[in-house]
TORKOL-4160 file (C-alpha; in steps of 0.2 Angstrom, whole numbers, padded with zeros to 4 digits, m for minus):
168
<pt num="1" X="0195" Y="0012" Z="m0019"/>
<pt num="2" X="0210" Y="0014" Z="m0010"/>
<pt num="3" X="0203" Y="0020" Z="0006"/>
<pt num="4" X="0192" Y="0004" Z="0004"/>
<pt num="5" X="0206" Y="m0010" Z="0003"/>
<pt num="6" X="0216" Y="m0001" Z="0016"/>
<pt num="7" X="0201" Y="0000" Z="0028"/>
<pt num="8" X="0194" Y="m0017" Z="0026"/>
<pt num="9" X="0209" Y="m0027" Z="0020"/>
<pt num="10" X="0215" Y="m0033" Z="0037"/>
<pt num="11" X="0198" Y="m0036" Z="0045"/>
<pt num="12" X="0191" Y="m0053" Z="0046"/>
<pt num="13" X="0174" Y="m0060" Z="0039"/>
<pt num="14" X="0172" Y="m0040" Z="0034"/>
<pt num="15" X="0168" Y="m0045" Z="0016"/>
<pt num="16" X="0158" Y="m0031" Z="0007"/>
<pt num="17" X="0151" Y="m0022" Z="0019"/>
<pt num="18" X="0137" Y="m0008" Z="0018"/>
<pt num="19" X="0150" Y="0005" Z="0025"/>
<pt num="20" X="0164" Y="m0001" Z="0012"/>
<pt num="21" X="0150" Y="0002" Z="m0002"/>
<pt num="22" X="0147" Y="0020" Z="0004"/>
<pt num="23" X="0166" Y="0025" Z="0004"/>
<pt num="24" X="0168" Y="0020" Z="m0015"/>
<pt num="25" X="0150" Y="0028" Z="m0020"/>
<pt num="26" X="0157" Y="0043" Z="m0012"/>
<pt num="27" X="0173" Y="0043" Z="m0020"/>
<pt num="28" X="0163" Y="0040" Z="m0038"/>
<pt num="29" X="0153" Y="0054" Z="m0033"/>
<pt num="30" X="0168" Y="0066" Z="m0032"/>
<pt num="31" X="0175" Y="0058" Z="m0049"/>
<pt num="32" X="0160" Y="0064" Z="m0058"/>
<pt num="33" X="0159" Y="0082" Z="m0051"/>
<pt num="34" X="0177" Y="0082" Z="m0057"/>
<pt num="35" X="0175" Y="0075" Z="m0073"/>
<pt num="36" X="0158" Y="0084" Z="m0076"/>
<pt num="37" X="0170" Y="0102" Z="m0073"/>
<pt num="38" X="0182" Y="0096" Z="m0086"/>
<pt num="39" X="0168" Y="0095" Z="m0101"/>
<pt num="40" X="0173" Y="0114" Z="m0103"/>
<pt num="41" X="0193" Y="0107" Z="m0109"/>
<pt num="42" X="0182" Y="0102" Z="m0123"/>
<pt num="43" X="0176" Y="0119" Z="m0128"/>
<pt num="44" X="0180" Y="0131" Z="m0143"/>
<pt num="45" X="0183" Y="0148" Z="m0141"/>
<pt num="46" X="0182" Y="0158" Z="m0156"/>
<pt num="47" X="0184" Y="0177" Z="m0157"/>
<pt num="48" X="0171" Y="0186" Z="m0168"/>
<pt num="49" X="0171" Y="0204" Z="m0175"/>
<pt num="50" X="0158" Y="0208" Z="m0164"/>
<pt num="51" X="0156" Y="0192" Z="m0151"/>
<pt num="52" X="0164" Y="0180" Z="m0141"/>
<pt num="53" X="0159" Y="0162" Z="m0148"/>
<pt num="54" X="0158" Y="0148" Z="m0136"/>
<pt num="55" X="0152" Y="0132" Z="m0142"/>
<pt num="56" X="0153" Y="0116" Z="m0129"/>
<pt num="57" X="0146" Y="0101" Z="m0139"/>
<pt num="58" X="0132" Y="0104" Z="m0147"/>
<pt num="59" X="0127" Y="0122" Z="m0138"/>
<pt num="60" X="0134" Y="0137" Z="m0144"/>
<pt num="61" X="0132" Y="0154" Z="m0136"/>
<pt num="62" X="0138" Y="0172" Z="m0139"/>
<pt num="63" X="0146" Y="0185" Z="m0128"/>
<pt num="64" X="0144" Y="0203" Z="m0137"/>
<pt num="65" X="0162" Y="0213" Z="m0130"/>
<pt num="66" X="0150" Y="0226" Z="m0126"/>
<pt num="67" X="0142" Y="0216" Z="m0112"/>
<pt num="68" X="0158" Y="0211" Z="m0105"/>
<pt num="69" X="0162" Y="0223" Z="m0087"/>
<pt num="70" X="0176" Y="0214" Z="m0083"/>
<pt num="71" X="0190" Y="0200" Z="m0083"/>
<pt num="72" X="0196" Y="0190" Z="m0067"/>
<pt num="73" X="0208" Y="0176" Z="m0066"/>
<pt num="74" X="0202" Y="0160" Z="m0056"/>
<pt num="75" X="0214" Y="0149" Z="m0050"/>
<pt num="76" X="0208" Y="0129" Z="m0045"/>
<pt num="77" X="0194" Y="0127" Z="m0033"/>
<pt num="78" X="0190" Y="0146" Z="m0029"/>
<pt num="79" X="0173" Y="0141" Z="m0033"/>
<pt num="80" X="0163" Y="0125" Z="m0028"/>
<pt num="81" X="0167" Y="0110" Z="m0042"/>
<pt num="82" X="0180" Y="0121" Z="m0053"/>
<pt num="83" X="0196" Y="0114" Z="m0053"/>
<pt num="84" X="0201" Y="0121" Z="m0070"/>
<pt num="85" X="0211" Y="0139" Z="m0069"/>
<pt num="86" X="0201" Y="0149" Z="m0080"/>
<pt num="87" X="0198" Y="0168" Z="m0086"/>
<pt num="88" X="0183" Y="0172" Z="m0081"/>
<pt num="89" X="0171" Y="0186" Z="m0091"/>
<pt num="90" X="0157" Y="0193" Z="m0083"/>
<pt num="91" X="0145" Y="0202" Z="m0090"/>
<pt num="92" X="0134" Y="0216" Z="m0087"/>
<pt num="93" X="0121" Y="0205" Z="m0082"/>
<pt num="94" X="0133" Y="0195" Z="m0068"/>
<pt num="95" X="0134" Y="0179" Z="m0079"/>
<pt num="96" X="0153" Y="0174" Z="m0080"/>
<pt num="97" X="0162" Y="0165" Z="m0094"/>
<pt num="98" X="0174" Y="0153" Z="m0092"/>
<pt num="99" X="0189" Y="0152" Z="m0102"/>
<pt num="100" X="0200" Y="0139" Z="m0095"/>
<pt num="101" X="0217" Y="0144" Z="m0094"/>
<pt num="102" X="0225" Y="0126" Z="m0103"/>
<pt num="103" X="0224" Y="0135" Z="m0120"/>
<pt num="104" X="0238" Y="0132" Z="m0129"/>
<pt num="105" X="0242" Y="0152" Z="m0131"/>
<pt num="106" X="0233" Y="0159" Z="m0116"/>
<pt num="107" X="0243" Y="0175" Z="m0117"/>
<pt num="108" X="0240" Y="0179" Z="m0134"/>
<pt num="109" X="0221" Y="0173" Z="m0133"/>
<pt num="110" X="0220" Y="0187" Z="m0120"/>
<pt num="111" X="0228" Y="0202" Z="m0131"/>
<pt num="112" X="0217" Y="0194" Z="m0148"/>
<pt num="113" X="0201" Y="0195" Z="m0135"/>
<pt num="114" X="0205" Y="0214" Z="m0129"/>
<pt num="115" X="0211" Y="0219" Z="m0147"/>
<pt num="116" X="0195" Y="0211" Z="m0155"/>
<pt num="117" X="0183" Y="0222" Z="m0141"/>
<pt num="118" X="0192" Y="0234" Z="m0148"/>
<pt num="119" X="0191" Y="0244" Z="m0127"/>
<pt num="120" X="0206" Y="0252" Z="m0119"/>
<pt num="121" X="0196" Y="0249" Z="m0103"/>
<pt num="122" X="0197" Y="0229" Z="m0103"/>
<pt num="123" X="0218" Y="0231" Z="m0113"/>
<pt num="124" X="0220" Y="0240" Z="m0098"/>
<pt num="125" X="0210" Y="0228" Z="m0085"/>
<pt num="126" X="0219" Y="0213" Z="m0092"/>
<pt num="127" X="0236" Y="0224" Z="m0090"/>
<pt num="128" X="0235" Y="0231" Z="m0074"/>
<pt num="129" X="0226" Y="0213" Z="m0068"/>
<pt num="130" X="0243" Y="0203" Z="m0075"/>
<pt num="131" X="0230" Y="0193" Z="m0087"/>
<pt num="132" X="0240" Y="0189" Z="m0101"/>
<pt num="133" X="0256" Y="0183" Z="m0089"/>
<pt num="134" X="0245" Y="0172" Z="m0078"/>
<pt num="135" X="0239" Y="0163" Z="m0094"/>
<pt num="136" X="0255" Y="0162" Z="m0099"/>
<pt num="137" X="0262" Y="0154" Z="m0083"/>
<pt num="138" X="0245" Y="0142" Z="m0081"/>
<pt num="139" X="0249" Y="0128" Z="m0090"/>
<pt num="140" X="0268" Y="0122" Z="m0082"/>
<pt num="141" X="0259" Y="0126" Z="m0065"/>
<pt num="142" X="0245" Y="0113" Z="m0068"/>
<pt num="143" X="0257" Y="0101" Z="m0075"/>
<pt num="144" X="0268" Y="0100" Z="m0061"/>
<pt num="145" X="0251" Y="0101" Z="m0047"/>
<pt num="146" X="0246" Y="0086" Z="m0057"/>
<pt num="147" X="0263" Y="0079" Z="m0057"/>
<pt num="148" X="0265" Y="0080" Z="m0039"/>
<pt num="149" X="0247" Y="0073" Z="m0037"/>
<pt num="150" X="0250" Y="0057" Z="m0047"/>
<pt num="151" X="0267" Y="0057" Z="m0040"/>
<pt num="152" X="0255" Y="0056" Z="m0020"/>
<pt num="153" X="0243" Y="0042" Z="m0029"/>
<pt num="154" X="0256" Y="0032" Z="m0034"/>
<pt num="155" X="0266" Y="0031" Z="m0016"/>
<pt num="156" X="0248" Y="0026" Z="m0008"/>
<pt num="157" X="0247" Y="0014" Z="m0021"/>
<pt num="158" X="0265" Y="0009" Z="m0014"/>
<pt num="159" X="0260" Y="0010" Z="0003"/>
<pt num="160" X="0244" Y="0000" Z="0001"/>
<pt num="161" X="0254" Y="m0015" Z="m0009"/>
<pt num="162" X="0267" Y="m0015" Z="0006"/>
<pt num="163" X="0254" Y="m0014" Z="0017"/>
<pt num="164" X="0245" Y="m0029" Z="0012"/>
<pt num="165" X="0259" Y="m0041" Z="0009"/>
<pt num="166" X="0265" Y="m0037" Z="0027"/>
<pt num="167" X="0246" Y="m0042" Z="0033"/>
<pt num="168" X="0248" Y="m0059" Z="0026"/>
């Protein structure tokens, strides 16, 4: 919408234009892949004797610590439409599970999910991996990206305003 007003507010007789409809469908296109990607904040993550539960709305899935190879920490955007920081599981068929990294206890959700496995190999994959620190560390990183990134909106926002009261 921004990109919109700037680039047709000084042009005459421009009205709403075929071009100036495309630039916002594209920018609500981007909106939903990224509010579509934030549907997994909503998920719980409970830790069984034998099983990861994960249950997203009304779908609930198991991950058995057995199956799980290995843990992997994902920072925003390594993969296409993921902008959450996550733990990734994968398992020893190639799925991953995403934990996102905004839990409120990330480090000690990392040493419960190792302690409930009950395996040295992933308490040592998570140590030597920094797991439980990068969980830790996640949430006042986001905060301040996002900071700084509302902080850029509102200076366009600015910009625009001061922009088109000159134009006049």
């Amino acid at each position: 919408m921004i990109l919109s007003a700037r680039i047709y507010g000084g042009v005459a007789g421009s009205g709403w234009s075929h071009s100036r409809t495309l630039v916002i469908l594209a920018g609500a296109a981007c909106a939903l892949v990224i509010v579509r990607a934030g549907g997994l904040v909503r998920a719980e993550f409970c830790l069984g004797k034998e099983a990861l539960r994960v249950r997203v709305g009304k779908h609930q899935s198991e991950l058995s610590y057995e199956l799980v190879v290995s843990l992997i920490y994902e920072t925003p955007f390594v993969r296409r439409s993921e902008w959450l920081p996550a733990l990734v599981l994968i398992d020893r068929f190639g799925k991953r599970w995403r934990v996102p990294a905004l839990l409120d206890d990330g480090e000690r959700f990392v040493s419960d999910l190792t302690a409930a496995a009950g395996r040295d190999d992933l308490r040592s994959f998570a140590s030597a991996h920094s797991l439980p620190a990068r969980m830790a560390a996640t949430r006042a990183r986001l905060v301040w990206g996002y900071a700084i990134a509302a902080a850029l909106i509102a200076a366009s926002l600015l910009f625009l305003a001061a922009g088109s009261g000159t134009a006049s």
